[in-house]
N, C-alpha and C positions, 0 to 999 in steps of 0.2 A: 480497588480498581477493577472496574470490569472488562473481561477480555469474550468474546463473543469466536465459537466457534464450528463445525461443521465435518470435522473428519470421521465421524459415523457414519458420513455418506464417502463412502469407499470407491473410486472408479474401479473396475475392473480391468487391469493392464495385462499384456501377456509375459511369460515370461523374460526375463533381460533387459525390458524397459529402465530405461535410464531415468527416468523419474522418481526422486525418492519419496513417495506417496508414502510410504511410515513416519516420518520425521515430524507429520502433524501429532499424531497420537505420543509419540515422545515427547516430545514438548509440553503437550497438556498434562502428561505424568508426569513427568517433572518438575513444572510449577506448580502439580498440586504437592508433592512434597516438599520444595523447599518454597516457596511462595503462598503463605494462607493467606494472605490479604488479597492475593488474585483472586475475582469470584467471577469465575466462568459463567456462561451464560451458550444456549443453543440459537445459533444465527437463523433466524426466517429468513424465504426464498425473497428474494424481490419478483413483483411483477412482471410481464411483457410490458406493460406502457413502460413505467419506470425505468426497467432495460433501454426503453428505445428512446429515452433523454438522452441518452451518448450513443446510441447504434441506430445504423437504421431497419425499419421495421422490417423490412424482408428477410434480412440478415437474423433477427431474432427470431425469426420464425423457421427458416431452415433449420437452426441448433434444435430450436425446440422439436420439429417434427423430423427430425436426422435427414433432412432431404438435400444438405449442404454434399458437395459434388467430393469426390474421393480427392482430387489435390488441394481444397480445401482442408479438409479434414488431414492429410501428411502436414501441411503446414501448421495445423493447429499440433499436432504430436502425437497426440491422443486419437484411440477407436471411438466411436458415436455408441454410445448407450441412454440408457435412461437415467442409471446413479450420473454422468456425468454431468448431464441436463442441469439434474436438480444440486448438485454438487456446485455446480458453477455459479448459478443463482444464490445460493446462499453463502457462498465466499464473498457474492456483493453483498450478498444482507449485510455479511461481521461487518463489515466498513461500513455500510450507512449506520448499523446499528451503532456501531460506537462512535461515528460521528454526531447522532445525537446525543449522546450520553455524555460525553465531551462538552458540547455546546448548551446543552439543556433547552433540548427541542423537546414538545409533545407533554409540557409542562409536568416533567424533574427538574430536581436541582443539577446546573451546572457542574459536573466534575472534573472537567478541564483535562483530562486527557482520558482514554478510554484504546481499547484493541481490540483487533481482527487475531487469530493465529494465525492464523493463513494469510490470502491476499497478495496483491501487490503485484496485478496482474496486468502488466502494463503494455504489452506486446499485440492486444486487441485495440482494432483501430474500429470504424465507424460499423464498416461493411465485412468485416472478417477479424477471423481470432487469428493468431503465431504463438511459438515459439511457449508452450503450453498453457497459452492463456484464451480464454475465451471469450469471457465476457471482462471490460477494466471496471473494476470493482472502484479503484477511483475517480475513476470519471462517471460514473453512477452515481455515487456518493455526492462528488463536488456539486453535480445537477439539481439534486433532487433536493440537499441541503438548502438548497437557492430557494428554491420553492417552496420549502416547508419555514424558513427564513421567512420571506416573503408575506407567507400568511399568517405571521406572529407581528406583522405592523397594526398600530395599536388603530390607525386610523384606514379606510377605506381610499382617502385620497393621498396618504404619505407617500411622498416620493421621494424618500431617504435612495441611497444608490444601493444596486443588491450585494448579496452577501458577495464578497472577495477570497476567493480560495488561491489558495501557493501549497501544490502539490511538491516538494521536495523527495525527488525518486534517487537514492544511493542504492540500488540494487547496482552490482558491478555492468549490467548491460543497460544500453540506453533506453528510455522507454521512449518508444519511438511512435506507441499507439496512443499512448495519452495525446504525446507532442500533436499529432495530425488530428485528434478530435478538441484541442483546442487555439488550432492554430489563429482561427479569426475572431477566440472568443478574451479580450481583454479584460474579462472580472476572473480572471483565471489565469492564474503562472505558475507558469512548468518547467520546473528547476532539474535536472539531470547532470550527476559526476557518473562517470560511467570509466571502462576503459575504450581507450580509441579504437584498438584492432580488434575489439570483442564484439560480437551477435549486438544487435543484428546491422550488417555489414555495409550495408543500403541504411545510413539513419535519415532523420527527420528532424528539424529544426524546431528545438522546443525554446520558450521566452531565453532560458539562459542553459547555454550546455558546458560541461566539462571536461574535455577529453585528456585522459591519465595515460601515459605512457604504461607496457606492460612494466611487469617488478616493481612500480609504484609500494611504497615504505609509508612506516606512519607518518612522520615530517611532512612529507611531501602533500599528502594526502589532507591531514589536517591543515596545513597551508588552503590547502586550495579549497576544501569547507570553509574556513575561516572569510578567504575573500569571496566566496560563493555566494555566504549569507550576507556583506555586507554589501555586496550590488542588487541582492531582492531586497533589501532594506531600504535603500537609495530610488527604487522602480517602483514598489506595490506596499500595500498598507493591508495584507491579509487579515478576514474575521477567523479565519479554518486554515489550516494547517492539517493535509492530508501527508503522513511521512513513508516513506516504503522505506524500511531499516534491511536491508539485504543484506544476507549472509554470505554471499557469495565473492565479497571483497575479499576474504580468507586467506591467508598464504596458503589453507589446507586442500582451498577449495579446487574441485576438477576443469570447473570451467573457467571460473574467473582472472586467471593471468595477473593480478595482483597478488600483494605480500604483506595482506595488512595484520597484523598481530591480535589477539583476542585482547589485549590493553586497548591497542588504537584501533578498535570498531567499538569496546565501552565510550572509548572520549569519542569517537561520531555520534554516539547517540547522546551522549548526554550533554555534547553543542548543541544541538538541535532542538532536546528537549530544554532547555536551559534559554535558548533564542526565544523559543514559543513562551516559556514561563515569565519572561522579563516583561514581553510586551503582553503577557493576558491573553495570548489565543488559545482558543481549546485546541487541541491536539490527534487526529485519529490515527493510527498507528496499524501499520500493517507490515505483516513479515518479509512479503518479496520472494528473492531466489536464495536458495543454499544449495550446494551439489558437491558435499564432501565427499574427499576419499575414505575419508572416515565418516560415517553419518553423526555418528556422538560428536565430532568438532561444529558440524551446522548446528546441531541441537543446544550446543554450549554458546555460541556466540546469540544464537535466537533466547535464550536462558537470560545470559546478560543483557540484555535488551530490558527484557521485563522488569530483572530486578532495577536497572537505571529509573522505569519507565513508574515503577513504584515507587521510587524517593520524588519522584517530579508529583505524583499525584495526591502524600502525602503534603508537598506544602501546597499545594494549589486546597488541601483539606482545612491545612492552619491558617489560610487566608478566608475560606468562609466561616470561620468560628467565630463568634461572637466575643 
């Protein structure tokens, strides 16, 4: 399975920064030791056009040339540098990249599911980044997927309908910036379980939202996955399946106000992967939030992810064999 990554490009935080910027590099040494089937891959930057499929162009243009105004930049979290720039950009790459690796864009074969290590930056809306995101690496992806979709139609005048993406964000916060850059776009559903009283406080109305009381348990949780995915079944007929697997559900986690057990965020992902496997969607896969008190508990829940993420890849393997 390949996982696409970018934590070489290091932002430069100041000290005490609440961002745990190392959890990338764990991660990737960790599945390189207990996961050999993962084969890593280094994520290319996406473009300014590309970017400006989900943002608008002004807005990519100030990140790019740091000229975005200083309460911008508080709200994004993050100081303005240059590693951030190109940092940003290539956390959308990992998504597009493994969205085509997934689907078997750019003529490979189909792998049906593929990863970002990072990612899952959902809190950037059109005209501005939050809440440490800056560019939505899935809404880059789901665009630009459309498009490269698009010009794989066998004929010039085909007017098959375009490609249908169902972004399912289980990060414990809402993503609230996907929601508003696909608010009046109907080939695109924006699935969010989140908690209610969690960031960010001010939400946005995505196709289907979930709001968890805090202390939420696995029952309860799994519950509400369960009928989550049976009303996007019931609404939308996805080609892509973009998933944000958040760590930050964690009973460990600092921010998240949930209680969910490293058991019950293995069965979140492997509903999820198991929903996409049934019906044949490729799958892209990106990490979201973690903000343990313990960093090794984000790491471990992010760990289980991958290995769920590689039993789904090897049968999506024994379905193309001959």
């Amino acid at each position: 399975m390949q996982a696409f990554y970018a934590d070489h490009f290091v932002l430069p935080l100041p000290d005490g920064h609440r961002f745990p910027m190392g959890k990338y590099q764990r991660l990737r040494d960790r599945v390189a030791l207990e996961l050999p089937q993962l084969r890593p891959g280094v994520a290319l930057p996406v473009s300014d056009g590309e970017l400006a499929l989900a943002h608008e162009p002004a807005y990519v243009q100030a990140v790019v040339d740091g000229s975005l105004g200083a309460a911008a930049m508080r709200e994004i979290g993050f100081p303005w540098s240059a590693a951030m720039v190109e940092r940003s950009r290539r956390s959308a790459g990992a998504t597009v990249a493994a969205a085509r690796v997934a689907m078997g864009l750019g003529g490979q074969p189909a792998e049906g599911i593929a990863a970002n290590m990072a990612g899952g930056t959902h809190h950037a809306s059109a005209a501005k980044g939050s809440g440490f995101c800056v560019f939505n690496d899935a809404a880059v992806a789901a665009r630009l997927m459309q498009v490269e979709h698009a010009r794989q139609r066998p004929e010039p005048g085909d007017r098959r309908l375009p490609l249908q993406v169902a972004i399912i964000d289980l990060d414990v916060h809402q993503g609230n910036g996907t929601a508003s850059i696909f608010s009046r776009d109907p080939t695109v559903f924006t699935l969010s379980i989140h908690g209610q009283k969690n960031f960010p406080f001010r939400k946005e109305a995505s196709d289907l939202d979930v709001d968890l009381p805090d202390g939420c348990r696995d029952e309860a949780y799994l519950q509400a996955l369960e009928l989550a995915l049976d009303e996007l079944d019931r609404r939308f007929s996805p080609g892509l399946v973009i998933y944000l697997a958040g760590a930050d559900p964690h009973e460990g986690d600092r921010l998240g106000r949930l209680k969910l057990s490293w058991d019950g965020l293995e069965a979140r992902d492997r509903r999820v992967f198991d929903w996409a496997f049934q019906r044949r969607i490729p799958l892209a896969l990106a990490m979201a939030g973690g903000y343990g008190v313990n960093i090794e508990d984000t790491v471990q829940v992010q760990v289980n992810t991958f290995r769920a993420a590689l039993d789904y890849w090897r049968r999506y393997q024994a379905l193309a064999r001959p």
